[in-house]
PyMOL commands that place a pseudoatom at each C-alpha (Angstrom):
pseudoatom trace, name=CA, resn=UNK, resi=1, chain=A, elem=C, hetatm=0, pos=[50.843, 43.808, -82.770]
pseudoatom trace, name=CA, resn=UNK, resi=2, chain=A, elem=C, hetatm=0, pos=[49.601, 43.337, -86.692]
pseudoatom trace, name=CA, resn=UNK, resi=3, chain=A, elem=C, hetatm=0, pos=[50.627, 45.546, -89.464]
pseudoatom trace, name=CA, resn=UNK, resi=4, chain=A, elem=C, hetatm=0, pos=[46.743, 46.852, -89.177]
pseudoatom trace, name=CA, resn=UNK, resi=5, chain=A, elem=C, hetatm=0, pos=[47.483, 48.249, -85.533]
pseudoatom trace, name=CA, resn=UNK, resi=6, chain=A, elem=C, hetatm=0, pos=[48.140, 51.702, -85.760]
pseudoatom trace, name=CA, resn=UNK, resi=7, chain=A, elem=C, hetatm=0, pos=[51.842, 53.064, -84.584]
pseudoatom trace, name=CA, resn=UNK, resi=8, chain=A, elem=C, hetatm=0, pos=[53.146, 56.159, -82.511]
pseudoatom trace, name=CA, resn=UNK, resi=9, chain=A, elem=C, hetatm=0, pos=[55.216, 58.634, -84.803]
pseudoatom trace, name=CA, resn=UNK, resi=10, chain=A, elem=C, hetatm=0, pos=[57.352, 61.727, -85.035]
pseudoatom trace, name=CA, resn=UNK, resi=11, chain=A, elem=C, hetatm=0, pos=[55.133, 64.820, -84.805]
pseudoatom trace, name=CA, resn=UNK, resi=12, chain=A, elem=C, hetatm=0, pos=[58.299, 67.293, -84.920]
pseudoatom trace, name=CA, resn=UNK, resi=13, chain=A, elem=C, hetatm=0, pos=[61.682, 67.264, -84.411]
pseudoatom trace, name=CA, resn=UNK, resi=14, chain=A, elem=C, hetatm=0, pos=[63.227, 67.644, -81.429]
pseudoatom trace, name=CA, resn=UNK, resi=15, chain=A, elem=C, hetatm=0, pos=[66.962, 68.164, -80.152]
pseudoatom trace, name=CA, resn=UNK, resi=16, chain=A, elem=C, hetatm=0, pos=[68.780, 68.010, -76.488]
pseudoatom trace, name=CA, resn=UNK, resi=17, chain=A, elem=C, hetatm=0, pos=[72.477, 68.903, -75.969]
pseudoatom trace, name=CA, resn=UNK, resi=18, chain=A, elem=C, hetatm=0, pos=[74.528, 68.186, -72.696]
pseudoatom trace, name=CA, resn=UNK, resi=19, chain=A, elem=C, hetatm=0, pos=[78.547, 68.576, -71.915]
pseudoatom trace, name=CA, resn=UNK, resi=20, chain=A, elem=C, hetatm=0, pos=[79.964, 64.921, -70.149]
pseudoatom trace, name=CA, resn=UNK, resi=21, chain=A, elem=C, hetatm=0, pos=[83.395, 65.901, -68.946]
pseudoatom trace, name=CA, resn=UNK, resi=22, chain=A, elem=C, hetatm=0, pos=[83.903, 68.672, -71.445]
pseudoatom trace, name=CA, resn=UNK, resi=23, chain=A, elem=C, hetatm=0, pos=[82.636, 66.732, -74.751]
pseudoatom trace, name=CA, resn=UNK, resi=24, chain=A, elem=C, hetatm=0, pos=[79.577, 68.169, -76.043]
pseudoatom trace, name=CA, resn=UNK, resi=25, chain=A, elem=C, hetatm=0, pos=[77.002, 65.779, -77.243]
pseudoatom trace, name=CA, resn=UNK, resi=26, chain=A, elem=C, hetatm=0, pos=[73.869, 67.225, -79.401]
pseudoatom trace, name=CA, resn=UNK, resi=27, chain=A, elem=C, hetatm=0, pos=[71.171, 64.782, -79.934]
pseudoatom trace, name=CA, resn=UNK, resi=28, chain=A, elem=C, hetatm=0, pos=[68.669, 65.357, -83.013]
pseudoatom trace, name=CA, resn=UNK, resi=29, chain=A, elem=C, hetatm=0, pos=[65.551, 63.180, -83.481]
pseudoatom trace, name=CA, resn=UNK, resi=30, chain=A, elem=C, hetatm=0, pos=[63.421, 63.183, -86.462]
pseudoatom trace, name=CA, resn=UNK, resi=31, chain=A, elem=C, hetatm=0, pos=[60.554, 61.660, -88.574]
pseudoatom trace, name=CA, resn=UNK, resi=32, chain=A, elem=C, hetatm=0, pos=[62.076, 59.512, -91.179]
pseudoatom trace, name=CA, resn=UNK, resi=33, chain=A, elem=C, hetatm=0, pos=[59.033, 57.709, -93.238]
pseudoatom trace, name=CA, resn=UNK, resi=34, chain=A, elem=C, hetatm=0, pos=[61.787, 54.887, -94.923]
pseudoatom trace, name=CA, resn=UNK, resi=35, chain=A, elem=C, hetatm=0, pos=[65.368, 53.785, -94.839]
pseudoatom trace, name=CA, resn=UNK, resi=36, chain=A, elem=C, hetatm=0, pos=[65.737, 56.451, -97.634]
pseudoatom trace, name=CA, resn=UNK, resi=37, chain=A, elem=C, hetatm=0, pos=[64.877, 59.141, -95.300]
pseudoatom trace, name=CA, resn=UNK, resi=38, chain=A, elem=C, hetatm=0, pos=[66.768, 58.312, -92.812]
pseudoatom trace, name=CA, resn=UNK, resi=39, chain=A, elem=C, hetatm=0, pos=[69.879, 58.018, -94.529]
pseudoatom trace, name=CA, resn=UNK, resi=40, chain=A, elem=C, hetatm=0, pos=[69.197, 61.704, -96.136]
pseudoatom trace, name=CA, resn=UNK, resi=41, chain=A, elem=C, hetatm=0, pos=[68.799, 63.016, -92.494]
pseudoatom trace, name=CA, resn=UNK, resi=42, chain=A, elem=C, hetatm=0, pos=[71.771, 61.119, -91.339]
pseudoatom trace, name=CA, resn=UNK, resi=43, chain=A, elem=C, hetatm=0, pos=[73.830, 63.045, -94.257]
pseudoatom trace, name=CA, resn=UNK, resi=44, chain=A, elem=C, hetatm=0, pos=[71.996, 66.059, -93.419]
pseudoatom trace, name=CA, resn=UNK, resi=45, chain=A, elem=C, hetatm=0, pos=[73.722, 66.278, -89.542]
pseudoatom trace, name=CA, resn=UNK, resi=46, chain=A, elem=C, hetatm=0, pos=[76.830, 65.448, -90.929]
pseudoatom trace, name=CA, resn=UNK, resi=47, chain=A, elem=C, hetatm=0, pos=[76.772, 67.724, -93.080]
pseudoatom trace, name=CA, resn=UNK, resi=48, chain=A, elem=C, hetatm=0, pos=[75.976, 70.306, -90.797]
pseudoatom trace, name=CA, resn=UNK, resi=49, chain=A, elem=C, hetatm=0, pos=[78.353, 69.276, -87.926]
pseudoatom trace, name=CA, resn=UNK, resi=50, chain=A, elem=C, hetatm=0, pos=[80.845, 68.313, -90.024]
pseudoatom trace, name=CA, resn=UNK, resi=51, chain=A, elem=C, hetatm=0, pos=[83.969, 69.302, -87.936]
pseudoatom trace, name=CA, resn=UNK, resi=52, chain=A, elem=C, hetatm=0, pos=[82.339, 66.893, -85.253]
pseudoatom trace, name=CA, resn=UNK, resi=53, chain=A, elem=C, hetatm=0, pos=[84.478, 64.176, -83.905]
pseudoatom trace, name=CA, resn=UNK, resi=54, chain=A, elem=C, hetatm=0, pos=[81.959, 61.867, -84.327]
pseudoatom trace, name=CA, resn=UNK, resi=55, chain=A, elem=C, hetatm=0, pos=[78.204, 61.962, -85.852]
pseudoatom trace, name=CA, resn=UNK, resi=56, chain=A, elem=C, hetatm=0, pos=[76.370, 58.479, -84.463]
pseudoatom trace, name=CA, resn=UNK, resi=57, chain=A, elem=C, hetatm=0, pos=[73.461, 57.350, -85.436]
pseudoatom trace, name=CA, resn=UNK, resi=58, chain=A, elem=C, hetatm=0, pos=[70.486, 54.789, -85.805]
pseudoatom trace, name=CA, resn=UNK, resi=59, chain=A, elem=C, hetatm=0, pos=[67.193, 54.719, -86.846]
pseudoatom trace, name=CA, resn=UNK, resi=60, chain=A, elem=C, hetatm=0, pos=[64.000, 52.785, -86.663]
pseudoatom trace, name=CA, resn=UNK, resi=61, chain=A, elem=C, hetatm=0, pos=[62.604, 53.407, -90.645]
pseudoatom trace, name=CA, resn=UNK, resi=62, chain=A, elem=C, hetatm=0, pos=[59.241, 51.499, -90.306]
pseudoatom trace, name=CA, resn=UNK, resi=63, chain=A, elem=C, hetatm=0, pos=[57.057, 50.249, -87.499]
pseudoatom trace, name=CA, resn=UNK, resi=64, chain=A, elem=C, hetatm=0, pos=[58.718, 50.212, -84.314]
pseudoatom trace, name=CA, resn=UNK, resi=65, chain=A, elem=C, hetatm=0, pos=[58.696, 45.764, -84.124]
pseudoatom trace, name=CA, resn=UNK, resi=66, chain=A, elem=C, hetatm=0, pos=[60.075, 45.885, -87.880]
pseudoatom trace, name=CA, resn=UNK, resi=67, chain=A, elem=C, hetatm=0, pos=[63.881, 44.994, -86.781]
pseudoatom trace, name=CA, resn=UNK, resi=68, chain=A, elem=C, hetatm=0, pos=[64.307, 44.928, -91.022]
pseudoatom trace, name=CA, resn=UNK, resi=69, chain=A, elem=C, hetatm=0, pos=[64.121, 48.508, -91.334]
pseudoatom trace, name=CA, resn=UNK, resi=70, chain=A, elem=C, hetatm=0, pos=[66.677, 49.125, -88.181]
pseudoatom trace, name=CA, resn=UNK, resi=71, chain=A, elem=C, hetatm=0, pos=[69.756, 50.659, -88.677]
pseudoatom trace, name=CA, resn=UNK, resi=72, chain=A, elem=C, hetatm=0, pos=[73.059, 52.139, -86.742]
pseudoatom trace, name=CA, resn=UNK, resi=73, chain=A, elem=C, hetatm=0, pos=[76.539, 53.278, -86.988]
pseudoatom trace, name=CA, resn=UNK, resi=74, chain=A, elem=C, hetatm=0, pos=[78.953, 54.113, -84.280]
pseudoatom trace, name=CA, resn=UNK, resi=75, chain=A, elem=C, hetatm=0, pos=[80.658, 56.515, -86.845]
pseudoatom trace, name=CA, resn=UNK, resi=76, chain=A, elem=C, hetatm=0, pos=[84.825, 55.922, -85.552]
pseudoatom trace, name=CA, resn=UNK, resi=77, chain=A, elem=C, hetatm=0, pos=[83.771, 55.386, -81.843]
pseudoatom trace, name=CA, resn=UNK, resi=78, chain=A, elem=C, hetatm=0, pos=[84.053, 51.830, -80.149]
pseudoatom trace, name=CA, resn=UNK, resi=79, chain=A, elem=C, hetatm=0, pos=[82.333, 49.070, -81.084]
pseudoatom trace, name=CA, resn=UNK, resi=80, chain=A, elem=C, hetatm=0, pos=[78.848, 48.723, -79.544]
pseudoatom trace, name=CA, resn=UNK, resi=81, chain=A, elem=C, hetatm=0, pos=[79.127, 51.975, -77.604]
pseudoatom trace, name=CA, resn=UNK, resi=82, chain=A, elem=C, hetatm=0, pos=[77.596, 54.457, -79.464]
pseudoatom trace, name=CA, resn=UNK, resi=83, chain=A, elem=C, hetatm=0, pos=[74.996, 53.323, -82.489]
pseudoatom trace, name=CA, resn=UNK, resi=84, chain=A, elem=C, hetatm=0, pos=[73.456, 50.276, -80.392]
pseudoatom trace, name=CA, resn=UNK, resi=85, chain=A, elem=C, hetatm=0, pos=[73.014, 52.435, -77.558]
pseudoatom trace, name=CA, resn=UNK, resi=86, chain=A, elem=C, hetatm=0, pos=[71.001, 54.856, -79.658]
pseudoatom trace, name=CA, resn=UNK, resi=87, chain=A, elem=C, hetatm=0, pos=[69.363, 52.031, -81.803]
pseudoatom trace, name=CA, resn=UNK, resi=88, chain=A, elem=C, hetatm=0, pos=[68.200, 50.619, -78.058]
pseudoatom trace, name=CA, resn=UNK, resi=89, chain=A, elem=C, hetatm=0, pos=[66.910, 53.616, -76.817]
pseudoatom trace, name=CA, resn=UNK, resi=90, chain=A, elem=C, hetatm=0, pos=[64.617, 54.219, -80.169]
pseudoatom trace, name=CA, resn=UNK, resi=91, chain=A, elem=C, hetatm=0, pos=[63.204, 50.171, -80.153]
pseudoatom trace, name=CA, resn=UNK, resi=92, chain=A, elem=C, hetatm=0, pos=[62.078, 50.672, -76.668]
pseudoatom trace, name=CA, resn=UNK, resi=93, chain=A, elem=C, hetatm=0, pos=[60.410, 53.940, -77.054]
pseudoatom trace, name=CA, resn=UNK, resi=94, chain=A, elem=C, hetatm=0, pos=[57.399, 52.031, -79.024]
pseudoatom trace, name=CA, resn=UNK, resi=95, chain=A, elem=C, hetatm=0, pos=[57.961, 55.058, -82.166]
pseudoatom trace, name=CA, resn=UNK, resi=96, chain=A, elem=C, hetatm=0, pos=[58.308, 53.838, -85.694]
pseudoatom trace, name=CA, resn=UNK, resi=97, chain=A, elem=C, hetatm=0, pos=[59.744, 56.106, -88.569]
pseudoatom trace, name=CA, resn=UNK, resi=98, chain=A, elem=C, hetatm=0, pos=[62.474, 57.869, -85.994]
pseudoatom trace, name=CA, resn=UNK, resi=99, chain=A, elem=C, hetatm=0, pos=[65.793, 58.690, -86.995]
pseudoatom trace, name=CA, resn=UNK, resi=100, chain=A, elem=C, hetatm=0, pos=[68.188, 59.923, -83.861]
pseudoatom trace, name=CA, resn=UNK, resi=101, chain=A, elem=C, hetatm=0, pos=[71.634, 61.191, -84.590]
pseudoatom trace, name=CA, resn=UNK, resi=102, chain=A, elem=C, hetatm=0, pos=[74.062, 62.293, -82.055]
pseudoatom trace, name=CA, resn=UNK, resi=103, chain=A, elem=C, hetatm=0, pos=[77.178, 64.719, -82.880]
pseudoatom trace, name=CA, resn=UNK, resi=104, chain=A, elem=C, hetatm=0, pos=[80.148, 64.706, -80.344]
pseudoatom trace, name=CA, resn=UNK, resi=105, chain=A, elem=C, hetatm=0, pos=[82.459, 67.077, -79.914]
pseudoatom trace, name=CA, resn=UNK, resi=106, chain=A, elem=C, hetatm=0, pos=[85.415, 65.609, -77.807]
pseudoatom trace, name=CA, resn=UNK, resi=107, chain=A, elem=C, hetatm=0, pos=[87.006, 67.321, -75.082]
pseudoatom trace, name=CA, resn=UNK, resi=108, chain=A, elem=C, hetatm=0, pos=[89.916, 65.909, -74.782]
pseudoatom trace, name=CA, resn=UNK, resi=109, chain=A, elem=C, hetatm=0, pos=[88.697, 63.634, -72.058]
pseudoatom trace, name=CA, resn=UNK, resi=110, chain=A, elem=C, hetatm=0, pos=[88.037, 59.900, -72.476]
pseudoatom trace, name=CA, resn=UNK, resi=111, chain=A, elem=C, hetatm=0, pos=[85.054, 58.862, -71.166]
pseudoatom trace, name=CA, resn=UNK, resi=112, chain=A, elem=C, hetatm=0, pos=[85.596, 55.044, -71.551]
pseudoatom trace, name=CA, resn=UNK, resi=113, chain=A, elem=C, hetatm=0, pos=[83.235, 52.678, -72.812]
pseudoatom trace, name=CA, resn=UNK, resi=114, chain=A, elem=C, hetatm=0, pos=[80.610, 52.425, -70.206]
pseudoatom trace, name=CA, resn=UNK, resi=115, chain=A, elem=C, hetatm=0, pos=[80.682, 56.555, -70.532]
pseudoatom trace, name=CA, resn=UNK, resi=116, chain=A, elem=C, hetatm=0, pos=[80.185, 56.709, -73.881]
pseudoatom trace, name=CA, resn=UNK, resi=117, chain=A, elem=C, hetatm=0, pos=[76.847, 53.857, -73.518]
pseudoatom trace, name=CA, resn=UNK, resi=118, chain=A, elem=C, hetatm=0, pos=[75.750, 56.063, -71.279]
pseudoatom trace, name=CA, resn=UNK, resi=119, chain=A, elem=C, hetatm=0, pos=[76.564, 59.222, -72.941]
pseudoatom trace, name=CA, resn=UNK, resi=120, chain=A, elem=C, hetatm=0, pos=[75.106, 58.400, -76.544]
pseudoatom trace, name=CA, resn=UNK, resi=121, chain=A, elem=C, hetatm=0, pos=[71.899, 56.140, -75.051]
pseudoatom trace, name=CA, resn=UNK, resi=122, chain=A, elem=C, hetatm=0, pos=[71.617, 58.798, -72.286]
pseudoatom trace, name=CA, resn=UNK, resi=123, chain=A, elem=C, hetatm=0, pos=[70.989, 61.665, -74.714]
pseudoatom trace, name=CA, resn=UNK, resi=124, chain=A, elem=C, hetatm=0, pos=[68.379, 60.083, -76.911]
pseudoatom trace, name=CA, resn=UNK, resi=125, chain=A, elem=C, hetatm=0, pos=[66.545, 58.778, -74.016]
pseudoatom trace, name=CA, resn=UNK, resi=126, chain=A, elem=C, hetatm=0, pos=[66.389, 62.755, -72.703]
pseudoatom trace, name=CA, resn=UNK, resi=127, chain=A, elem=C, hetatm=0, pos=[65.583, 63.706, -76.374]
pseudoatom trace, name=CA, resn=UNK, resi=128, chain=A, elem=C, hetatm=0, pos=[62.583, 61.144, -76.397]
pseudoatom trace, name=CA, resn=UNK, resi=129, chain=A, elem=C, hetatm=0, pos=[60.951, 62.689, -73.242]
pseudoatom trace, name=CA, resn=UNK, resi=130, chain=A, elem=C, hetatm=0, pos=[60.695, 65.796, -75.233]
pseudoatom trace, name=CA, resn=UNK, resi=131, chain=A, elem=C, hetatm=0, pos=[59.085, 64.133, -78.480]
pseudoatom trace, name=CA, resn=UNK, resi=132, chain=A, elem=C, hetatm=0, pos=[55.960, 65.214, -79.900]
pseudoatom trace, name=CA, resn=UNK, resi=133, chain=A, elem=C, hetatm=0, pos=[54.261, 61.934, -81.243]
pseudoatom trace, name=CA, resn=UNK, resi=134, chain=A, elem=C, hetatm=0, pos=[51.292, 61.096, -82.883]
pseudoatom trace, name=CA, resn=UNK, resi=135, chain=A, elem=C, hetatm=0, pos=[49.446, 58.038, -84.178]
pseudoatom trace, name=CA, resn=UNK, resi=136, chain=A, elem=C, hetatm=0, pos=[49.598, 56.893, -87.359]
pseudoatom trace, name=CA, resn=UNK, resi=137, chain=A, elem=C, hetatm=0, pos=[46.387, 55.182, -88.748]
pseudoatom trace, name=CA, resn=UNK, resi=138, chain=A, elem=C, hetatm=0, pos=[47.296, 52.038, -91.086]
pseudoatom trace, name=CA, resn=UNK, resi=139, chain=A, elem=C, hetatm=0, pos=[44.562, 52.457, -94.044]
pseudoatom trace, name=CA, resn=UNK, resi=140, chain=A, elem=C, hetatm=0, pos=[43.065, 50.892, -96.926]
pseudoatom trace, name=CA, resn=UNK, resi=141, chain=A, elem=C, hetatm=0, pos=[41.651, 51.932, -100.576]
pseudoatom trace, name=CA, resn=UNK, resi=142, chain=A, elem=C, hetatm=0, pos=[38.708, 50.568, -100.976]
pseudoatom trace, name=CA, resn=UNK, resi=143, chain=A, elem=C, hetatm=0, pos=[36.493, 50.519, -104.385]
pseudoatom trace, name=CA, resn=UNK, resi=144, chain=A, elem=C, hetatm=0, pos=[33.309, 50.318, -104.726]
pseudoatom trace, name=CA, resn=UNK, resi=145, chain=A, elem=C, hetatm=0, pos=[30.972, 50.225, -107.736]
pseudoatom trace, name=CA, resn=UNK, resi=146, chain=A, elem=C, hetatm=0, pos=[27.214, 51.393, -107.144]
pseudoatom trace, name=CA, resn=UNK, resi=147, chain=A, elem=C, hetatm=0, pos=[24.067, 52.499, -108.770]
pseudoatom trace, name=CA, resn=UNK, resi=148, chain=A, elem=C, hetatm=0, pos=[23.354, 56.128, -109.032]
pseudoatom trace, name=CA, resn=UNK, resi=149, chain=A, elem=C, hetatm=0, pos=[20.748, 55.561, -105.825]
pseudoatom trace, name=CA, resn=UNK, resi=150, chain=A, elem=C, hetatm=0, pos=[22.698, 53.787, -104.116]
pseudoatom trace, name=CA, resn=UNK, resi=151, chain=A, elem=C, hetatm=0, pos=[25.653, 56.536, -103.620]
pseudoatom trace, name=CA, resn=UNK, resi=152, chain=A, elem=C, hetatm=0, pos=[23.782, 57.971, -100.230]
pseudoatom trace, name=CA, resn=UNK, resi=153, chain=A, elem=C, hetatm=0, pos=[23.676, 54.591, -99.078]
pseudoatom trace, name=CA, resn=UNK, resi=154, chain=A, elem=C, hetatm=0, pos=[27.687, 54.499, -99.459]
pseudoatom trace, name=CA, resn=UNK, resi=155, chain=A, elem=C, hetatm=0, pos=[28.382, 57.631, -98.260]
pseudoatom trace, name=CA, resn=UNK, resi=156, chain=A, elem=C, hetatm=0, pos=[26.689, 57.158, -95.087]
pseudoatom trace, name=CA, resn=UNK, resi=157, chain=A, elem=C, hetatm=0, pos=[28.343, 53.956, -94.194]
pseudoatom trace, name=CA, resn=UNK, resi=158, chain=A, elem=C, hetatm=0, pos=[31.374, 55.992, -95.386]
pseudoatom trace, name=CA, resn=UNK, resi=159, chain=A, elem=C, hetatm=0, pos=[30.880, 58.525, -92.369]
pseudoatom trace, name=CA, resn=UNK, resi=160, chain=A, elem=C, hetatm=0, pos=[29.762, 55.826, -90.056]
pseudoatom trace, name=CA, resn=UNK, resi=161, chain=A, elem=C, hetatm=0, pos=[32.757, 54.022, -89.982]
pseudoatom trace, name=CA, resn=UNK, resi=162, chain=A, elem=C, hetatm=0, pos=[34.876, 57.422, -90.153]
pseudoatom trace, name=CA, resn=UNK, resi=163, chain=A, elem=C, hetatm=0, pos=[36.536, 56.934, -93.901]
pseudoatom trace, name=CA, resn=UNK, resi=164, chain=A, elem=C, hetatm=0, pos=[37.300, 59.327, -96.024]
pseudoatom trace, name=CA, resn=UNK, resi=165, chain=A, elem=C, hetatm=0, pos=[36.372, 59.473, -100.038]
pseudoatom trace, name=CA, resn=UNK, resi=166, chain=A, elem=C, hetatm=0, pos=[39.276, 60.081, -102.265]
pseudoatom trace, name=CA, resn=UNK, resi=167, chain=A, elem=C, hetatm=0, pos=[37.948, 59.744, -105.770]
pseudoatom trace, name=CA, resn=UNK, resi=168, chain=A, elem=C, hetatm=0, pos=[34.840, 59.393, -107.412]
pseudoatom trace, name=CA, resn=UNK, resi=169, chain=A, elem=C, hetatm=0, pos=[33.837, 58.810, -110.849]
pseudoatom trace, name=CA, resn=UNK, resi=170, chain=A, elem=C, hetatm=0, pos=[30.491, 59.217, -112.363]
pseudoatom trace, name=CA, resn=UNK, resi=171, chain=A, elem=C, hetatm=0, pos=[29.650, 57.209, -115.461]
pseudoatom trace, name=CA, resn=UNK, resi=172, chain=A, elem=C, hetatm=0, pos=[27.111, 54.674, -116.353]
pseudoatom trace, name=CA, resn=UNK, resi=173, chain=A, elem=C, hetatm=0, pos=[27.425, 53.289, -112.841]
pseudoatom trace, name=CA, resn=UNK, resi=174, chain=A, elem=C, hetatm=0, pos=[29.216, 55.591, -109.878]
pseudoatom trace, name=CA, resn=UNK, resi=175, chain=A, elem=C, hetatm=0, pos=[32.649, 54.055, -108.966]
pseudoatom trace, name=CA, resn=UNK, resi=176, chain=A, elem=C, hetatm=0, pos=[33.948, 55.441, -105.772]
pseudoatom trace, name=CA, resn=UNK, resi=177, chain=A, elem=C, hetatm=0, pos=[37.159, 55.018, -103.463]
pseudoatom trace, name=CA, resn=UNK, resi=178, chain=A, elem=C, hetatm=0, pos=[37.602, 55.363, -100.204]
pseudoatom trace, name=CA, resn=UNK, resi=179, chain=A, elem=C, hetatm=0, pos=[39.997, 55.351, -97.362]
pseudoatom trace, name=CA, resn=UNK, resi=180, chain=A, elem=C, hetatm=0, pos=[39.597, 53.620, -94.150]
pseudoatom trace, name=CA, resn=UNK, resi=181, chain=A, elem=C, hetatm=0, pos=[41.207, 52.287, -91.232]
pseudoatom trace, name=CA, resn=UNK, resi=182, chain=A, elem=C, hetatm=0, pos=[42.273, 48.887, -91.983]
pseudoatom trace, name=CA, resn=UNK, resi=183, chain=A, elem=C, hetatm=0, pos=[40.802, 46.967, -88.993]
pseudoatom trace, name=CA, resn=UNK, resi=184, chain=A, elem=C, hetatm=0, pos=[37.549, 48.131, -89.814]
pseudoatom trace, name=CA, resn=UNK, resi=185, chain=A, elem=C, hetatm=0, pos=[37.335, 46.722, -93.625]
pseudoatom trace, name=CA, resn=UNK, resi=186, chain=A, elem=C, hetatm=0, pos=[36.099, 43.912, -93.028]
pseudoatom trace, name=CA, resn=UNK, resi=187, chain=A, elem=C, hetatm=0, pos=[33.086, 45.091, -90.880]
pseudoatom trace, name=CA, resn=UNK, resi=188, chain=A, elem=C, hetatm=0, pos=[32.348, 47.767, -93.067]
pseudoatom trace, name=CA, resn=UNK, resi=189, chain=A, elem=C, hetatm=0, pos=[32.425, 45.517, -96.238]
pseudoatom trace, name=CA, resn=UNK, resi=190, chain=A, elem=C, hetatm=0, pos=[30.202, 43.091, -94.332]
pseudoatom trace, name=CA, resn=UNK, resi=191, chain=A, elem=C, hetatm=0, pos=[27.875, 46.005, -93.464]
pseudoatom trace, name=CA, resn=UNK, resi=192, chain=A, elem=C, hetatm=0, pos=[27.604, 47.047, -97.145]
pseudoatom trace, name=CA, resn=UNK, resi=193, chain=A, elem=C, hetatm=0, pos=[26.889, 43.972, -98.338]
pseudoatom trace, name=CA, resn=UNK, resi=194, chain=A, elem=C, hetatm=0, pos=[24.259, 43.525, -95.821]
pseudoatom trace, name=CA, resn=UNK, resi=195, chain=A, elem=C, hetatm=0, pos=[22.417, 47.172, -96.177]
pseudoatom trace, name=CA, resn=UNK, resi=196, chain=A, elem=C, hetatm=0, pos=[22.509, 47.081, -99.916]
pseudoatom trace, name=CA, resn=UNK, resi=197, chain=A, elem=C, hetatm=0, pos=[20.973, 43.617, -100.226]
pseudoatom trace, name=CA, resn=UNK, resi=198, chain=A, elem=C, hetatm=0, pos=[23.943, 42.088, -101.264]
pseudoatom trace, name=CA, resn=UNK, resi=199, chain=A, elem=C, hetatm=0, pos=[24.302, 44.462, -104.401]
pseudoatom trace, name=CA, resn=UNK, resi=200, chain=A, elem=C, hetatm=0, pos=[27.189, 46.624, -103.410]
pseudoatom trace, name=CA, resn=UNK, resi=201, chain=A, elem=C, hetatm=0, pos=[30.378, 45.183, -101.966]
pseudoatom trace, name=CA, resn=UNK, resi=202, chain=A, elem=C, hetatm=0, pos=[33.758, 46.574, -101.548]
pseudoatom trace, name=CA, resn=UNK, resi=203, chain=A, elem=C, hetatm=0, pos=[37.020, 45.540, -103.102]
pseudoatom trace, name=CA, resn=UNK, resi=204, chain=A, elem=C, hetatm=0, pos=[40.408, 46.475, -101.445]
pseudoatom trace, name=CA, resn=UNK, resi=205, chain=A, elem=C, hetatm=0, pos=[42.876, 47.797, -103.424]
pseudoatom trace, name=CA, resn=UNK, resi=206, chain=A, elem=C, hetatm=0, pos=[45.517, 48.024, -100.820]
pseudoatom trace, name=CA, resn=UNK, resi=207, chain=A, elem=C, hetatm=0, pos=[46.515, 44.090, -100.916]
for i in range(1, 207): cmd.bond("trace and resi %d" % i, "trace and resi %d" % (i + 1))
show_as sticks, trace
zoom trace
C-alpha cells in the first residue's frame, strides 16, 4: 500500500467491558490523529480510572503499516501480556489513527499469563467488531495560476475529478487552490495541461 492509498479510520469511539474470573476489564477505543493524541487519550483513561489496577494500552498513531508511529505499555502487568496483545489486535484490524486502552480491575484472582493475552487482546478484538470506521482520503493542494477565461475551464476539471476549491484569489491573473485525492494528480494535471493548450498547469504544494 503507498502513502497515496487511502486508510480505514475511527468514526467514533467505542467501549466493551467483560468480568474474567471476577476482574473487570473495560476496553476504550478511539481516534487518535498523532502520537500526541494518543498519549493525551492514554492520560485521559487514567485519569478517569485512576483507582484501576492497571490501565494498558497501545496505539497505532498513523497509517495502519506505519510500525514508527506504534506504541504500547503493559502498565505493571507482565511482560508481553497485556500492551502487545492490544498493539496486535489494532495492526491487524487494517485502522490507522486508533488508540485502545484497557482498565483492569483485579479480582483477586490470577489469571496467569496466557489469561491475561487473552483477556487484554480478547477485549479489543470484541471492541473492534463494534467500531464505526471510515475512509480517510490522502489529498493534495494543488495551485494553479489562470487567465480570467480560463477559470470555467478549471473549475470543471475541478468537479470532474471530484476536488474541492479551497482558496481563490483574484488579481491580475486568478490564482486558485484546490484539494484532491492524491492518486488522481497526476491525471488531472495531465488533463489540464492538455485542455488548456498547454497554458495552465498545476503545481502541488503538498510535496
Amino acid at each position: 500500500m503507498t502513502v497515496s492509498e487511502p486508510y480505514l479510520i475511527p468514526a467514533s469511539s467505542a467501549t466493551f467491558e467483560e468480568e474474567i474470573k471476577k476482574s473487570r476489564f473495560i476496553t476504550y477505543l478511539a481516534h487518535t490523529p498523532n502520537v500526541e493524541a494518543a498519549k493525551a487519550f492514554v492520560q485521559h483513561i487514567k485519569d478517569k480510572h485512576h483507582d484501576a489496577r492497571h490501565n494498558c494500552w497501545a496505539f497505532v498513531a498513523g497509517r495502519p503499516e506505519d510500525s514508527m508511529k506504534w506504541g504500547f505499555s503493559d502498565d505493571g502487568e507482565p511482560s508481553g501480556t497485556a500492551g502487545k496483545p492490544i498493539l496486535a489486535q489494532l495492526a491487524g484490524s487494517g485502522v490507522g489513527e486508533i488508540t485502545a486502552v484497557v482498565t483492569r480491575y483485579s479480582g483477586g484472582i490470577k489469571l496467569g499469563t496466557g489469561g491475561l493475552v487473552k483477556a487484554y487482546g480478547g477485549g479489543v478484538q470484541q471492541a473492534l467488531t463494534v467500531l464505526q470506521t471510515k475512509e480517510k482520503l490522502i489529498t493534495s493542494e494543488l495551485l494553479i495560476s489562470c487567465e480570467y477565461n480560463q477559470v470555467s475551464l478549471v473549475e470543471s476539471l475541478v468537479a470532474e475529478f471530484a476536488g474541492c476549491q479551497v482558496e481563490a484569489d483574484y488579481g491580475q491573473r486568478v490564482t486558485l487552490v484546490i484539494e484532491l485525492d492524491r492518486r488522481q494528480v497526476e491525471a488531472f494535471s495531465a488533463t489540464l495541461f492538455s485542455r488548456s493548450g498547454g497554458q495552465v498547469s498545476a503545481v502541488d504544494r503538498s510535496e
